[in-house]
C-alpha positions in Angstrom: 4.2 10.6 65.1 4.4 7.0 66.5 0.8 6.4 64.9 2.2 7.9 61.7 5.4 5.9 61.6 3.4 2.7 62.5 0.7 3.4 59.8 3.4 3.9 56.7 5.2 0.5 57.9 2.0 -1.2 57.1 -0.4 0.0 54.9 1.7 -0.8 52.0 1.4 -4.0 52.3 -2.4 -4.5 52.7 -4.0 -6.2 49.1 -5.4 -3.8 47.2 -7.7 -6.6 45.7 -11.2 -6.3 46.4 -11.4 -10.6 45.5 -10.4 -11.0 50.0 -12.1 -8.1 51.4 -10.7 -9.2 54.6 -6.9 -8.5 53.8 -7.8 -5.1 52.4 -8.0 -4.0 56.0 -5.5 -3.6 58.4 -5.7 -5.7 61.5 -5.3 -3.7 64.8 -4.8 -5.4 68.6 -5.1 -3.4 71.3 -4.1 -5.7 74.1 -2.5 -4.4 77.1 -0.7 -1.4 77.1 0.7 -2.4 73.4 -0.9 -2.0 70.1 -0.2 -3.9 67.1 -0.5 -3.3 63.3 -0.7 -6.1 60.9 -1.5 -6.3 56.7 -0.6 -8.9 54.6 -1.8 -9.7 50.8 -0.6 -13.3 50.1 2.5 -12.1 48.7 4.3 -9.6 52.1 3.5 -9.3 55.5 4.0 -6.1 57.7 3.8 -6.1 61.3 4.7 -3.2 63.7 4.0 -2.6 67.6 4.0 0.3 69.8 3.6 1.1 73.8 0.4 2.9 74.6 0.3 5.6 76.9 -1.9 3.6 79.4 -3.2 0.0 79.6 -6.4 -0.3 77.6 -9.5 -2.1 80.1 -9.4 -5.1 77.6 -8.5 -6.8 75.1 -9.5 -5.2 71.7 -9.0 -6.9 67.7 -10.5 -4.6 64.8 -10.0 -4.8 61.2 -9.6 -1.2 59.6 -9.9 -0.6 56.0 -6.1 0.6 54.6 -7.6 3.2 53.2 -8.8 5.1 56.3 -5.4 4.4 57.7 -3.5 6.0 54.7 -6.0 9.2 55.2 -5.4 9.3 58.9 -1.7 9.1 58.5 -2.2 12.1 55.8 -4.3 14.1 58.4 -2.3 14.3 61.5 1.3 15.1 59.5 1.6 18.2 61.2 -0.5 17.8 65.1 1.6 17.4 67.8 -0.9 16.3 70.0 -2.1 12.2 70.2 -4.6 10.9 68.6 -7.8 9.5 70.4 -8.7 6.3 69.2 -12.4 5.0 70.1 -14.2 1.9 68.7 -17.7 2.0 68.7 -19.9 -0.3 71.4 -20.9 -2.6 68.6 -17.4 -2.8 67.1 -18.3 -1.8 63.6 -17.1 1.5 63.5 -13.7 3.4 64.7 -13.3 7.1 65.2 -10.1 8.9 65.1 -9.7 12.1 67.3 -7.6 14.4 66.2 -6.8 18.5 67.1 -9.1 19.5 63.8 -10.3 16.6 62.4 -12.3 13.6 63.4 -11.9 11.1 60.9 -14.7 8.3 61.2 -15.0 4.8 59.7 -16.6 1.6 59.0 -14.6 -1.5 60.4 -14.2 -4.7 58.2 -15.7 -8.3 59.7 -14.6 -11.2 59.6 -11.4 -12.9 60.7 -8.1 -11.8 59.7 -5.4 -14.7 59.0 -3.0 -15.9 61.9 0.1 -13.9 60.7 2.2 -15.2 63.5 2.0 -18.9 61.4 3.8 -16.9 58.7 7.1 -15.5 60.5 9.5 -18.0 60.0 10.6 -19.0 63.6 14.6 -19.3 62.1 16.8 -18.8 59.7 20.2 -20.2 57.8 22.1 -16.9 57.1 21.1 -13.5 58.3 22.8 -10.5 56.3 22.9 -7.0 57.8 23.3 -3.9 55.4 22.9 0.0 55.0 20.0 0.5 54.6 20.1 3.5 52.5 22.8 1.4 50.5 20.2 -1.5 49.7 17.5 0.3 48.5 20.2 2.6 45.9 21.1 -0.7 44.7 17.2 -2.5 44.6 15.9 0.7 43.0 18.7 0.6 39.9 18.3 -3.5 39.5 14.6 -2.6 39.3 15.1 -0.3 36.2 16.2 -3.5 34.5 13.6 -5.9 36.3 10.6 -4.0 35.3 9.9 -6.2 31.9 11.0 -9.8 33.7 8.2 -9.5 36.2 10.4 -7.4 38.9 12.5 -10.1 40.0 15.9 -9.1 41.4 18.2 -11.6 42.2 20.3 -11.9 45.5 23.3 -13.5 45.7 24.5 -13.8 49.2 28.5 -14.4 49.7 29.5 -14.6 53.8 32.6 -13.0 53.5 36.3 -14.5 54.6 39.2 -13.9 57.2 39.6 -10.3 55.2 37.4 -10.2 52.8 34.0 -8.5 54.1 30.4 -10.6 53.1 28.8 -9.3 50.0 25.3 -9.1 48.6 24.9 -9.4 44.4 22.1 -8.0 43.0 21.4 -9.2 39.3 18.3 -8.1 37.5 18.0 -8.8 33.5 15.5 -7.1 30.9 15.6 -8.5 27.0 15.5 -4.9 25.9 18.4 -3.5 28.3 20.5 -6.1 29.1 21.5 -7.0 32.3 22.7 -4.9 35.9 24.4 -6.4 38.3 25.1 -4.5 41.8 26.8 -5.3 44.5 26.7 -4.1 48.7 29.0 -5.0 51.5 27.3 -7.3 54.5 27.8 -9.0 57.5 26.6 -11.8 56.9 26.4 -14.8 59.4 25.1 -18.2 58.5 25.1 -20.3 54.9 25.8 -18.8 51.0 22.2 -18.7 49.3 20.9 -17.4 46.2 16.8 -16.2 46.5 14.7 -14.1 44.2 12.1 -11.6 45.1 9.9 -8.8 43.8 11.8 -5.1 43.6 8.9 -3.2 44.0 7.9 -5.4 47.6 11.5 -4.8 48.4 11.3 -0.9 47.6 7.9 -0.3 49.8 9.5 -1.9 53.0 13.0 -0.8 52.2 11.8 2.9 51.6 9.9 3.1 55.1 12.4 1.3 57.5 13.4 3.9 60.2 16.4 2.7 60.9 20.0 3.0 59.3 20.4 -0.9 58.7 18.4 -3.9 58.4 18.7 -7.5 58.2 17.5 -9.9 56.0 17.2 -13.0 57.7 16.7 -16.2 54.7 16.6 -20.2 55.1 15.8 -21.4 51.5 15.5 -20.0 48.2 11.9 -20.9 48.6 11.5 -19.5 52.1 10.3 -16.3 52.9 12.8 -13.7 53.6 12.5 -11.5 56.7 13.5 -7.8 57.4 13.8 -6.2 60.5 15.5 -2.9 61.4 18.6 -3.5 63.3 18.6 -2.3 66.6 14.6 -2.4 66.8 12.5 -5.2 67.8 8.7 -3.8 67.0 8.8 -4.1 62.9 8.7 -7.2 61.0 8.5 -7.5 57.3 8.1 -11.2 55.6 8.4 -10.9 51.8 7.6 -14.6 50.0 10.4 -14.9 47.3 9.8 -15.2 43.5 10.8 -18.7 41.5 13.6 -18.0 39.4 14.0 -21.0 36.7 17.6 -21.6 36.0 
């Protein structure tokens, strides 16, 4: 179920562009007793860690296509049991043990991009909201973003003495008109306004397992981040969209 979870947090974001074969795979670090998943595709970057059972003898960096990942993740839904994982000798192949199924494939070369250079180190204003509650409100703004490229704007308010912080979503479509939702937040650091893509913030919003999550922003320009709250071993980095005024 761990492998499952860890899968669906970040094959999403893997390009589906053949143009970098490299980022159509998804990089995987055994190092340690701790295993880490990574895909990016220029425009998001997903990153999620797990314990393993036992140490592995050394240090291990494959590239797996997404696709085999997704399939995996389809075929062990219902085992209970863990899945083996063995790379081949000449580390161009992986095979994936499971109660009925082996599931065999071809690994990608080459070398995938340092993510770590792309996680922002810090941030201005971190805002923490339902998560549920988010993705209601991303999901209707994107109904309206769809013809203006999928751009949803946030508008983050910290919040006063009483008054709790607030997130505005504003989306606008020619045909439509315009939506504008709102969430509460707790919201530490600076007021900012930042743009990004509904349909990025939909795939990571939709497989966050946890019942908030914090968007941590520095600049309208900046990436965002979003991390469940209360978790440490998920990372999503979403670049934000120009908005001209």
């Amino acid at each position: 179920s761990t492998l499952r979870q860890m899968i669906d947090q970040v094959v999403f974001a893997a390009a589906t562009d053949e143009s970098r074969p490299i980022l159509t795979g998804v990089l995987a670090r055994f190092q340690g007793a701790q295993l880490t998943l990574a895909a990016a595709d220029g425009f998001r970057l997903s990153v999620r860690t797990a314990h393993l059972p036992q140490p592995v003898p050394e240090p291990v960096t494959v590239i797996i296509p997404a696709r085999a990942l997704s399939e995996l993740s389809r075929i062990c839904g219902e085992q209970e049991q863990p899945v083996e994982v063995t790379i081949t000798p000449a580390r161009n192949q992986v095979l994936f043990h499971t109660t009925n199924v082996d599931l065999v494939s071809q690994l990608i070369e080459g070398n995938f991009p340092d993510y770590n250079q792309i996680i922002p180190k810090s941030y201005s204003t971190r805002t923490v909201v339902n998560t549920s509650d988010f993705l209601k409100a991303v999901k209707t703004a994107n109904i309206f973003a769809r013809d203006a490229a999928n751009i949803v704007r946030l508008e983050i308010l910290p919040g006063g003495e009483l008054a709790p912080g607030r997130v505005i979503l504003m989306a606008t479509s020619a045909e439509v008109g315009d939506n504008v939702g709102e969430i509460d937040a707790v919201i530490e650091g600076e007021e900012l306004e930042i743009a990004f893509n509904a349909r990025y913030l939909i795939d990571v919003l939709s497989v966050v397992d946890a019942a908030q999550v914090a968007l941590e922003t520095t600049t309208p320009s900046s990436p965002g981040v979003i991390r469940p709250v209360g978790s440490e071993d998920f990372t999503h980095v979403i670049m934000p969209m120009h908005i001209s005024r």
